[in-house]
DOLUMGU-592527 format. One record per atom (N, C-alpha, C): x, y, z; residue in three letters. Coordinates in steps of 0.2 Angstrom, whole numbers, plus 5000, padded with zeros to 4 digits. Layout:
N
XYZALA
...
***
This chain:
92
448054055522UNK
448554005519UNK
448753965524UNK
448853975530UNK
449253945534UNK
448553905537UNK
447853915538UNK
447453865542UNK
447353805534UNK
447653815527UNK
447453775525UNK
448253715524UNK
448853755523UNK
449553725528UNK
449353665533UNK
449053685538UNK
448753675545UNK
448353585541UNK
447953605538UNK
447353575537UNK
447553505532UNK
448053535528UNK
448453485523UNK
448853415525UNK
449253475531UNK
449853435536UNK
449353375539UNK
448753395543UNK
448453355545UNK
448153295542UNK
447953315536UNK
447453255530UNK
447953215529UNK
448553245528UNK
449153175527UNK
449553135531UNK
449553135535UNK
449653115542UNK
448953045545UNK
448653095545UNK
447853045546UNK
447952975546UNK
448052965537UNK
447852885537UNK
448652835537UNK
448952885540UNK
449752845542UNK
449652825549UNK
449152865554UNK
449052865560UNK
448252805559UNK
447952815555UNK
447452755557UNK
447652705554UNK
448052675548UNK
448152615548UNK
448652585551UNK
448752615554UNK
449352585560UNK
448852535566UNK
448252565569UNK
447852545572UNK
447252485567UNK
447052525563UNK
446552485559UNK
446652485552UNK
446552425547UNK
446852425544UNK
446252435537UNK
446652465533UNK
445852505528UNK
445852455522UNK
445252455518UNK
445052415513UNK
444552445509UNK
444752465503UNK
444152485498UNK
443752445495UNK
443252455493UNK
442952405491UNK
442452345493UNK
442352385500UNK
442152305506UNK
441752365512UNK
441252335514UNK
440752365520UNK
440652325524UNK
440652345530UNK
440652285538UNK
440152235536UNK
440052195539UNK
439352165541UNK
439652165548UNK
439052175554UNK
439152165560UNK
438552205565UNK
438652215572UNK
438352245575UNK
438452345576UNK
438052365571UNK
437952435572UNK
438152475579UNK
438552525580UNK
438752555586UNK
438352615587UNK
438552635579UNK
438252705580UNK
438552715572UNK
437952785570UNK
437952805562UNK
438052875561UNK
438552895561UNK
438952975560UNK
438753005554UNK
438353075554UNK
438253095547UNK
438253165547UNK
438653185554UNK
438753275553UNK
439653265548UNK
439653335548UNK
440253355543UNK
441053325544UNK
440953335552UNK
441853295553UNK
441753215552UNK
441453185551UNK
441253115549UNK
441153095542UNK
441153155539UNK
440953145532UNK
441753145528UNK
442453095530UNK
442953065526UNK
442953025527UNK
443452965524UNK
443852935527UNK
444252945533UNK
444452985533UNK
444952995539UNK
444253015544UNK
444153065544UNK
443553065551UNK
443353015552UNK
443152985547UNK
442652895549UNK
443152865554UNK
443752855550UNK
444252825555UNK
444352835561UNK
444752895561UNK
444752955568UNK
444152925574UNK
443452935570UNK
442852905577UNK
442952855578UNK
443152795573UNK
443252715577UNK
443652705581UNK
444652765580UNK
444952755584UNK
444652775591UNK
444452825592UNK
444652865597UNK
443652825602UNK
443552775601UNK
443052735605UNK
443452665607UNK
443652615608UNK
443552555613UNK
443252525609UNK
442652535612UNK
441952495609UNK
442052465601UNK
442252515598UNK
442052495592UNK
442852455588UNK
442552425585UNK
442952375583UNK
443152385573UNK
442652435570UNK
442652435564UNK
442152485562UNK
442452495555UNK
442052555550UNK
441952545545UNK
441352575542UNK
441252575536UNK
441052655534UNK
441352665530UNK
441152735526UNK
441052735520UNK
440452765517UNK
440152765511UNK
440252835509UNK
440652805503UNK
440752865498UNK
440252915495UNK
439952865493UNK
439352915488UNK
438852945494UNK
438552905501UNK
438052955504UNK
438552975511UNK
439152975510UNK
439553015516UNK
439252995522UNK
439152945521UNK
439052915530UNK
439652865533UNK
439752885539UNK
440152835542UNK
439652795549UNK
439952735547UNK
439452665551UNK
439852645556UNK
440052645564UNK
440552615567UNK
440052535571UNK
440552505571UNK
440252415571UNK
440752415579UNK
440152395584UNK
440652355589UNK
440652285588UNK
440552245583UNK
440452185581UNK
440552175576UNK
440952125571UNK
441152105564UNK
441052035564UNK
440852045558UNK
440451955557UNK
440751945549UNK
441051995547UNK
441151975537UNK
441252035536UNK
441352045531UNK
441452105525UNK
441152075520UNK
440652115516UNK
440552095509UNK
440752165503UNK
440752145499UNK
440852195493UNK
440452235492UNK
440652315490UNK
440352365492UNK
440852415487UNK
440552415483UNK
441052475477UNK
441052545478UNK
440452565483UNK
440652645485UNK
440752645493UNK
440952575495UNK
441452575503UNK
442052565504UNK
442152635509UNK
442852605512UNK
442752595520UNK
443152535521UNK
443152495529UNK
443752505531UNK
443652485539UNK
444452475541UNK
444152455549UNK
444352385551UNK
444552355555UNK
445152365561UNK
444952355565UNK
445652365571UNK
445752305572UNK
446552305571UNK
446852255571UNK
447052235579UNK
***
């Protein structure tokens, strides 16, 4: 009970903690230069995805894909386009 306490406290916190640095948008996937493509299990949310963008320099932006659970980090942005099962998020 209490690792999942633990685990809750932290899911809700997350994305108060990333959109303060990057700012999220559903509905929209990067266009830009590829960093690097995350597809083990800590990578597989929203918040993971984020969590990787923040904690790299380099990278400038995310996309995470709902439906195949991949996160895509971009050291390069060039656009968003529309993307029904993405969510992004940009550092501001």
């Amino acid at each position: 009970i209490m690792k999942k306490l633990i685990l809750t406290a932290v899911l809700f916190s997350l994305p108060f903690y990333a959109s303060a640095a990057i700012e999220i948008q559903e509905g929209f996937s990067v266009n830009g230069s590829v960093f690097a493509v995350k597809k083990a299990k800590k990578y597989s949310s929203i918040e993971g995805c984020s969590e990787a963008a923040n904690s790299k320099d380099i990278v400038k932006a995310f996309t995470f894909d709902t439906k195949t659970q991949k996160c895509t980090l971009y050291k390069r942005v060039r656009g968003l386009r529309d993307s029904s099962t993405s969510v992004s998020g940009v550092k501001s």
